[in-house]
Backbone as numpy.savetxt, mean C-alpha at the origin, in Angstrom:
# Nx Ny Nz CAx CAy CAz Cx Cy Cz
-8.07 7.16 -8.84 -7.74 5.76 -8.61 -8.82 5.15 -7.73
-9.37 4.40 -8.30 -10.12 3.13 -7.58 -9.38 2.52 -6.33
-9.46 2.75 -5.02 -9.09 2.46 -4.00 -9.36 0.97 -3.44
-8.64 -0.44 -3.57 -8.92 -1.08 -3.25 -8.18 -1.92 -2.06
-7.45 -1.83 -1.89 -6.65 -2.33 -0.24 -5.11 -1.62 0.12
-4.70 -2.11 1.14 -3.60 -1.12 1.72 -2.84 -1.69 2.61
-1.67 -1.55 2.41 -0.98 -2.11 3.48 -0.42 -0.83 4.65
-0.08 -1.66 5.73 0.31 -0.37 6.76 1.70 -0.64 6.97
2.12 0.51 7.11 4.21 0.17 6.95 4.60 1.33 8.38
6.07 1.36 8.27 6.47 2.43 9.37 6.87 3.29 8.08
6.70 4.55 8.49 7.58 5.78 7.82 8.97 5.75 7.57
9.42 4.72 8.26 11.07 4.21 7.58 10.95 3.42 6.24
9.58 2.25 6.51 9.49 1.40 4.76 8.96 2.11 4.04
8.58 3.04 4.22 7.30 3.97 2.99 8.39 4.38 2.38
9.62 4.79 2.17 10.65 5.64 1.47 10.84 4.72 0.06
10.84 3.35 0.89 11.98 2.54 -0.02 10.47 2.06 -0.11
9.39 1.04 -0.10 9.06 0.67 -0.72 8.01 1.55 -1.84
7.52 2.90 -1.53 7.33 4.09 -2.67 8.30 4.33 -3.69
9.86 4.00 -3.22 10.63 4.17 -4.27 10.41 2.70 -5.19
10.39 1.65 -4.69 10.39 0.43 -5.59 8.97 0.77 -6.52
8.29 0.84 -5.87 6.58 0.71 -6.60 6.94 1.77 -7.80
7.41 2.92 -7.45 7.38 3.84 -8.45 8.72 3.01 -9.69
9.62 2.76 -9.44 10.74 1.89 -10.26 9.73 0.92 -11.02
9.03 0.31 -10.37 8.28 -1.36 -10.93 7.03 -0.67 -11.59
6.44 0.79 -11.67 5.77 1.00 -12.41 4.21 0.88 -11.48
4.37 0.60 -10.55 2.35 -0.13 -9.88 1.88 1.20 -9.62
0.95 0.98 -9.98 0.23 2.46 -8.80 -0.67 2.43 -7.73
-0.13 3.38 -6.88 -0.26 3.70 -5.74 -0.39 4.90 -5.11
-0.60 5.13 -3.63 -0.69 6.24 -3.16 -0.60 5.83 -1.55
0.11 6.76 -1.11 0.23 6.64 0.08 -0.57 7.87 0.90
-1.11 7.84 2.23 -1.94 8.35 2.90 -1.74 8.20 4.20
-2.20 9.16 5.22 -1.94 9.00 6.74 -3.45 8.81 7.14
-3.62 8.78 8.41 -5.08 8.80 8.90 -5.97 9.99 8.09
-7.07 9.60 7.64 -8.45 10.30 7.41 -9.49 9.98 7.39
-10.71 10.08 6.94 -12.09 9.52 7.55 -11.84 7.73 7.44
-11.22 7.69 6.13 -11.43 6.49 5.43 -10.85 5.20 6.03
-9.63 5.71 6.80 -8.52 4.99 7.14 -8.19 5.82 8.98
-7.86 4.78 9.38 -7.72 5.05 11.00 -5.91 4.49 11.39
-5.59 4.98 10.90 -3.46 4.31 11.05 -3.11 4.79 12.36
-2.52 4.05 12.72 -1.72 4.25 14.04 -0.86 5.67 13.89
-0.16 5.70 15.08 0.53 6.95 14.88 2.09 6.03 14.56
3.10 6.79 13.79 4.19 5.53 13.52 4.02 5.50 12.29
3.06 4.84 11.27 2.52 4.48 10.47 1.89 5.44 9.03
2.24 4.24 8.04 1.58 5.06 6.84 0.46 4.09 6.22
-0.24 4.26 5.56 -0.82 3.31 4.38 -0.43 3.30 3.11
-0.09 2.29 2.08 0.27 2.07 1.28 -0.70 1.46 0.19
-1.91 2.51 -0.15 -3.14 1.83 -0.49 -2.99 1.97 -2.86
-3.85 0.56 -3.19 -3.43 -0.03 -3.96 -4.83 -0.08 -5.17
-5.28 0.12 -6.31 -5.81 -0.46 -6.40 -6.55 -1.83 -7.13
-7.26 -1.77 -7.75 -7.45 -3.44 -7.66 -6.30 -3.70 -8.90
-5.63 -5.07 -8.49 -4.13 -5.24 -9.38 -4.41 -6.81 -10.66
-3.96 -6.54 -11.30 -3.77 -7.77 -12.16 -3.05 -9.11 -11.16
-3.06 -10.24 -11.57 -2.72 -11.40 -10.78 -1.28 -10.89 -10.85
-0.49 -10.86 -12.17 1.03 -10.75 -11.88 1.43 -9.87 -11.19
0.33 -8.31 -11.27 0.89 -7.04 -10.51 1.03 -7.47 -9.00
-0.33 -8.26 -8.63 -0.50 -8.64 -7.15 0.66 -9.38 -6.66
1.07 -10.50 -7.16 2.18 -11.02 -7.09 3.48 -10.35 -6.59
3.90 -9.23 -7.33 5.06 -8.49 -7.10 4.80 -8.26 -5.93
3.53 -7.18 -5.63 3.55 -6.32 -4.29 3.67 -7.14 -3.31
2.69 -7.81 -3.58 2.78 -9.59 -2.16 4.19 -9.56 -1.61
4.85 -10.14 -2.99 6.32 -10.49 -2.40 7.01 -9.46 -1.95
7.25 -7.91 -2.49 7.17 -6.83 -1.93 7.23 -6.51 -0.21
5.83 -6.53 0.22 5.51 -6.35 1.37 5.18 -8.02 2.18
5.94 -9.33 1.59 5.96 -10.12 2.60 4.96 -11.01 3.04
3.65 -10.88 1.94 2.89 -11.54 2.42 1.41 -11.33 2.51
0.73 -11.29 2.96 -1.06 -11.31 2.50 -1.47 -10.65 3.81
-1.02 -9.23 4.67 -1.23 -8.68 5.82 -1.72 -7.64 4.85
-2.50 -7.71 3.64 -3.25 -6.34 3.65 -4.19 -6.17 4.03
-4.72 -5.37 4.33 -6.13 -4.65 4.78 -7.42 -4.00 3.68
-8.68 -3.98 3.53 -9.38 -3.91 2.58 -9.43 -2.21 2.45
-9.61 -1.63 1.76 -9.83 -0.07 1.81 -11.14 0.08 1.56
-12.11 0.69 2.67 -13.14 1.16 2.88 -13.28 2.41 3.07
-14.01 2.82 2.21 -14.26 4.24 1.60 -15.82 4.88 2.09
């Protein structure tokens, strides 16, 4: 997967919103800190990659809004 942005969640939303993404079909992958990515402790990433306008749409509304972060590799 082409890695292109990520959102950061608590380990309480990663359950349920991994379960929706996987239901709605998007793909994804979730990840903790490694070279690529620096996450708090608390925290997961919810990294994405590059999405069709409608796919983007869902996740947006999904996670609330345009607080993603770019994924640098």
């Amino acid at each position: 997967m082409n890695k292109s942005f990520y959102y950061l969640v608590t380990w309480d939303e990663a359950s349920y919103l991994r379960q929706t993404l996987e239901e709605l079909g998007i793909e994804h992958v979730v990840e903790s800190s490694n070279e690529a990515l620096l996450i708090p402790d608390g925290r997961l990433a919810i990294v994405f990659p590059d999405l069709h306008v409608r796919t983007y749409s869902t996740v947006r509304e999904l996670f609330q809004g345009d607080h993603w972060l770019p994924y640098q590799s």
